[in-house]
C-alpha positions in Angstrom: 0.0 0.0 0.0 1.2 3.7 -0.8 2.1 6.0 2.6 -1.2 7.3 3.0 -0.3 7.9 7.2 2.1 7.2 10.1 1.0 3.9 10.8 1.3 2.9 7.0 4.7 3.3 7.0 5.7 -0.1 8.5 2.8 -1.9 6.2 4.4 -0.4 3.0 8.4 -1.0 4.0 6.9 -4.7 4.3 6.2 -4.3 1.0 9.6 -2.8 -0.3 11.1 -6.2 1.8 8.9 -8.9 0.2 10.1 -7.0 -3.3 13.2 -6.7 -2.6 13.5 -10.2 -1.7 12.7 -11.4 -4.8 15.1 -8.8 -6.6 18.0 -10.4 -4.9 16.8 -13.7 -5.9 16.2 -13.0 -9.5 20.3 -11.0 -9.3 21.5 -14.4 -8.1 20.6 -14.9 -4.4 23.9 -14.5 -3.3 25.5 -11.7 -1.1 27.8 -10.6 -3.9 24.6 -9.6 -6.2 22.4 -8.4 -3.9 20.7 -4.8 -4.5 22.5 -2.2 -2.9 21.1 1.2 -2.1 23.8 4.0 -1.8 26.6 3.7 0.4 26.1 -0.1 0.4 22.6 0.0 1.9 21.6 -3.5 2.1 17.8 -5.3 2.7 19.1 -6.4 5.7 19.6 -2.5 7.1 16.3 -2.1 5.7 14.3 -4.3 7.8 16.2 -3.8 10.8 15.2 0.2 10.7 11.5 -0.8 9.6 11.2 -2.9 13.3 12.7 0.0 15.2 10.4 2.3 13.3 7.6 -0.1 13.6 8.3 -0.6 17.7 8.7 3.1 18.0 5.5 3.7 16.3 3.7 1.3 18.7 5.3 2.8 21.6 4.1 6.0 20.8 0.7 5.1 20.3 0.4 3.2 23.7 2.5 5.2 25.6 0.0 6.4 28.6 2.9 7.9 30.5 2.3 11.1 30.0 -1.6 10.7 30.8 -1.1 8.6 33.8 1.3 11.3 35.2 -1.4 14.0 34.3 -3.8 12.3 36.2 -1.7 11.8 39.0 -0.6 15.4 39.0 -4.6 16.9 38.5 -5.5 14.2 41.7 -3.2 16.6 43.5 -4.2 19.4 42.6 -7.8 18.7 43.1 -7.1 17.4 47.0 -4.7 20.3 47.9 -7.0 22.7 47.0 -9.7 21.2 48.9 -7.0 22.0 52.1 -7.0 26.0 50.8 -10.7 25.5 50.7 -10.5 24.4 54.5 -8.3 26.7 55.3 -10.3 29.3 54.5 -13.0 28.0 56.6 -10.5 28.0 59.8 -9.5 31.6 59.1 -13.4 32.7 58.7 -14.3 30.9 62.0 -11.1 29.5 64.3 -9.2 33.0 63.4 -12.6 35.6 63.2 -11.8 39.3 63.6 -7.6 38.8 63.2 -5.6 40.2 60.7 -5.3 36.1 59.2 -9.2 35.9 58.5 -8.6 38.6 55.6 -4.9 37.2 53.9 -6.0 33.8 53.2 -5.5 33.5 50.0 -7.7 33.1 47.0 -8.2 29.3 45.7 -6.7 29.4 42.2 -8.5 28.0 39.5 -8.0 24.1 38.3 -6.8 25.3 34.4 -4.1 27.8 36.1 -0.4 26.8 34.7 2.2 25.5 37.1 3.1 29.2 38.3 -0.4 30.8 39.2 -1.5 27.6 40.9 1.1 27.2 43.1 1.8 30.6 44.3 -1.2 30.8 46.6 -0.4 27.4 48.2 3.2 29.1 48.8 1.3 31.7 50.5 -0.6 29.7 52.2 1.9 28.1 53.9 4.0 31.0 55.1 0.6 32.4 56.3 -0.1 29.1 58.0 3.4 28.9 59.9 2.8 32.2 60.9 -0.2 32.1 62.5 1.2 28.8 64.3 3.7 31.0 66.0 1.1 33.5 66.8 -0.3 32.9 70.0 -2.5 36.2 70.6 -5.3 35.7 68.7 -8.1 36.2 71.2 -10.4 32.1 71.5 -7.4 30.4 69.1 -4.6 28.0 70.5 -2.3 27.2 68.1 -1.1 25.2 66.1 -4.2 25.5 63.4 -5.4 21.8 62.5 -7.2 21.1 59.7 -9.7 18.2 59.3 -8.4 14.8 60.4 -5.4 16.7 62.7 -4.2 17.7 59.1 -0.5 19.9 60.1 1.0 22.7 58.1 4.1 20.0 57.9 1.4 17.7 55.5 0.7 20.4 53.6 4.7 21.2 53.2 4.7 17.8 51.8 1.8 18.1 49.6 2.8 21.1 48.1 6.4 19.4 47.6 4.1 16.1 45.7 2.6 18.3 43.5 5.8 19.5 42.5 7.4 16.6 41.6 3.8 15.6 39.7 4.6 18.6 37.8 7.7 17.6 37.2 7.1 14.3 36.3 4.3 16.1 33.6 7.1 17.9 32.0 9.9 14.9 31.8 6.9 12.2 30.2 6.1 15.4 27.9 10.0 15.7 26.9 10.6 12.0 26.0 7.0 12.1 24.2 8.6 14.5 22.4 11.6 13.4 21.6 10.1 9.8 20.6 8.2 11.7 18.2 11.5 13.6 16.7 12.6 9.9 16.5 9.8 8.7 15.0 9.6 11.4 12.0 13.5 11.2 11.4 13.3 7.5 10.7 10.5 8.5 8.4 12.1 10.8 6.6 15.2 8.3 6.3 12.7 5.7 5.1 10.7 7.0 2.6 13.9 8.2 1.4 15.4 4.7 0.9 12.1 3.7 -0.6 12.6 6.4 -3.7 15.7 5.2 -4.1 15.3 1.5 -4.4 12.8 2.6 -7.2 14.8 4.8 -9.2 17.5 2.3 -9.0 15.7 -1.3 -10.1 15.7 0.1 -13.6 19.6 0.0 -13.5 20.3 -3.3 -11.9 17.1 -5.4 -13.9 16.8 -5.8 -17.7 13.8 -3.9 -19.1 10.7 -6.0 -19.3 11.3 -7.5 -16.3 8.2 -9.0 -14.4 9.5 -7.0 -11.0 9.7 -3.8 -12.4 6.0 -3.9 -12.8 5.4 -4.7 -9.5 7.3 -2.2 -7.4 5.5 -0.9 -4.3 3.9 2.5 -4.6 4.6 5.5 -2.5 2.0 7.4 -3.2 -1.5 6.9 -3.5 -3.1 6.1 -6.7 -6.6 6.7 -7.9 -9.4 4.6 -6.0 -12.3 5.0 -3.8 -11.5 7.4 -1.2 -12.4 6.4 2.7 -15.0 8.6 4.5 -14.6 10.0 7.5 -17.3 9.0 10.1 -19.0 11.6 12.6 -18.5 11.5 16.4 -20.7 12.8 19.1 -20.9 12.3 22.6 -21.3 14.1 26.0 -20.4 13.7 30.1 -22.4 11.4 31.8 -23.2 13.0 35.3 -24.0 9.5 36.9 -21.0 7.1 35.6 -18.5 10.0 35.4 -17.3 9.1 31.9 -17.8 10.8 28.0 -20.1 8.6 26.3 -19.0 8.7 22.5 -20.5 7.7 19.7 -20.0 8.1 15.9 -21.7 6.7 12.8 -21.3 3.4 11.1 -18.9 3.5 8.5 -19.5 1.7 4.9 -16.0 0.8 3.8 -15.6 -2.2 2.4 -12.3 -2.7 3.7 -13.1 -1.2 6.9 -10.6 -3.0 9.9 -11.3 -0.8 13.1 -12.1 2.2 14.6 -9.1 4.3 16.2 -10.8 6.4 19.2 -8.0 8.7 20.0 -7.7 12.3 22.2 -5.5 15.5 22.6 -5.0 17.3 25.8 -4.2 20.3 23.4 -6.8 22.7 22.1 -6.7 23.0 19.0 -6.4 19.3 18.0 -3.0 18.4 17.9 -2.3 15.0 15.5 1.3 15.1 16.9 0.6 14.4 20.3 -2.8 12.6 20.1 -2.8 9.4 22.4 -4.7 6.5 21.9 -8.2 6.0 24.0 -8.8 2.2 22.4 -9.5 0.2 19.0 -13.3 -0.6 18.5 -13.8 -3.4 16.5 -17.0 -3.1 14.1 -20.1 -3.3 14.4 -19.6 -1.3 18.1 -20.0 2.0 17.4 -19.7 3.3 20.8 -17.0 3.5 24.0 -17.0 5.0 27.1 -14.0 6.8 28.6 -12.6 8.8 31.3 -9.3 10.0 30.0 -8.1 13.3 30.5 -11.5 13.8 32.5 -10.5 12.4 35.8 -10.8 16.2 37.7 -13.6 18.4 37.3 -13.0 21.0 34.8 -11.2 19.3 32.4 -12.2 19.6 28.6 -10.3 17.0 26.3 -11.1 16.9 22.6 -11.7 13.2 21.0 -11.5 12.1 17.2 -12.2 8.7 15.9 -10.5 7.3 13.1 -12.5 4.7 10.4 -9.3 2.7 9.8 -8.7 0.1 6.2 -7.2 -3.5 7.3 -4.2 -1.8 5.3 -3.9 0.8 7.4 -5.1 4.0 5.9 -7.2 5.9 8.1 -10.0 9.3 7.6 -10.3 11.2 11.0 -13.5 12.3 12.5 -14.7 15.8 13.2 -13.1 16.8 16.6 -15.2 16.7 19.4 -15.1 18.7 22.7 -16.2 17.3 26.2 -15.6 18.8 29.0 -16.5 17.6 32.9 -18.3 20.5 35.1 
């Protein structure tokens, strides 16, 4: 099949390798005849870089680091804030008429970036050791306990969590990144080696030969075009989950569907991450990812995908959890 996509890649150097098989064959079948690509490129380089492309490929498309480190990273966010909100509460009631009731700071907002969502907690708990070693507040004792004898040296430590969560956002990011680079060199380097091994065939194999009429395309030739299907869906209060659904597609070559979602708006193809496969006739799936902490919004597309691997993406859909 012609490149039509990323995932076709490793389907069409099969190709070149079943071809070139038969090229070396029909030269002699011996190392001394084999087709040579330049600077001595040889079938055997070939298929070695279509596995690593191939593995790399997978790995990308499985990869749930960087999600599962999101998710541990919005957990934290979500239960430290719900210590600002009862801090708050102890400054309104335990601290009433003191200069603490009015510097407690304001609870950020859950889509703030690293920065503005951590400065308050940093106030919060310079305020906190403060009023700890204040012990003139008319009706308070200190220390200041939250609920469940919750100290200001927790919240050091979950203030230093959510740090490293960050952190560990921004390093599965990085390697995501730099799998992708990877990824879209060995492509490049691929597709390359795939022009030449055409251009070349006509200089190592007489004219008329059977093979030369049955080189692998690169590109895509005339044929009927796969439709893209159309995906809906919405946040489902009681199971706490998008419900998606898209219509059936007609293709007769139709292998799967390819449910996928980016945590960037807009859409980003480079960074999508795969939600699941849906084998046909299902035209429906159920998901959490990316929505694990309210007010999240993730945007899902579903691919109709050939058994040879080219694939027509969906509109892009929008859900987001209240």
């Amino acid at each position: 099949m012609p490149i039509t996509n990323i995932g076709s890649y490793p389907i069409t150097m099969q190709e070149f390798i079943e071809h070139w098989i038969d090229v070396n064959a029909a030269l002699g079948g011996a190392p001394a005849t084999d087709y040579l690509l330049h600077g001595g490129y040889t079938l055997a380089t070939f298929t070695t870089d279509r596995a690593t492309l191939a593995a790399l490929i997978i790995s990308i498309n499985s990869d749930q680091t960087v999600v599962i480190a999101a998710a541990q990273r919005d957990a934290k966010k979500e239960a430290i804030r719900g210590r600002m909100v009862q801090f708050r509460g102890a400054a309104q009631n335990n601290l009433a008429g003191s200069i603490y009731q009015r510097l407690a700071p304001t609870l950020p907002d859950l889509t703030d970036d690293e920065s503005d969502y951590l400065d308050p907690f940093d106030d919060m708990a310079n305020l906190w050791a403060k009023i700890n070693a204040d012990a003139t507040v008319p009706g308070f004792t200190p220390p200041l306990l939250l609920q469940g004898g919750y100290t200001v040296a927790n919240f050091a430590t979950d203030i230093a969590a959510l740090r490293a969560a960050y952190t560990a956002v921004g390093a599965a990011e990085e390697n995501a990144r730099l799998d992708r680079a990877k990824r879209d060199d060995l492509m490049v380097a691929a597709y390359e080696r795939m022009k030449q091994y055409r251009g070349g065939l006509v200089v190592v194999l007489p004219p008329g030969d059977p093979l030369l009429a049955t080189v692998p395309d690169l590109s895509p030739g005339p044929g009927p075009v796969l439709e893209p299907v159309t995906l809906s869906g919405f946040w489902n209060t009681a199971t706490l989950m998008a419900d998606l659904s898209w219509t059936e597609s007609t293709d007769a070559n139709l292998g799967h569907y390819s449910l996928r979602v980016s945590f960037e708006v807009p859409y980003n193809e480079e960074t999508e991450v795969l939600v699941n496969n849906v084998m046909p006739p299902l035209l429906t799936y159920s998901t959490d990812q990316g929505l694990t902490v309210p007010t999240n919004t993730v945007l899902f597309r579903v691919y109709a995908v050939r058994t040879t691997g080219a694939e027509a993406g969906s509109n892009i859909h929008e859900v987001h959890r209240p």
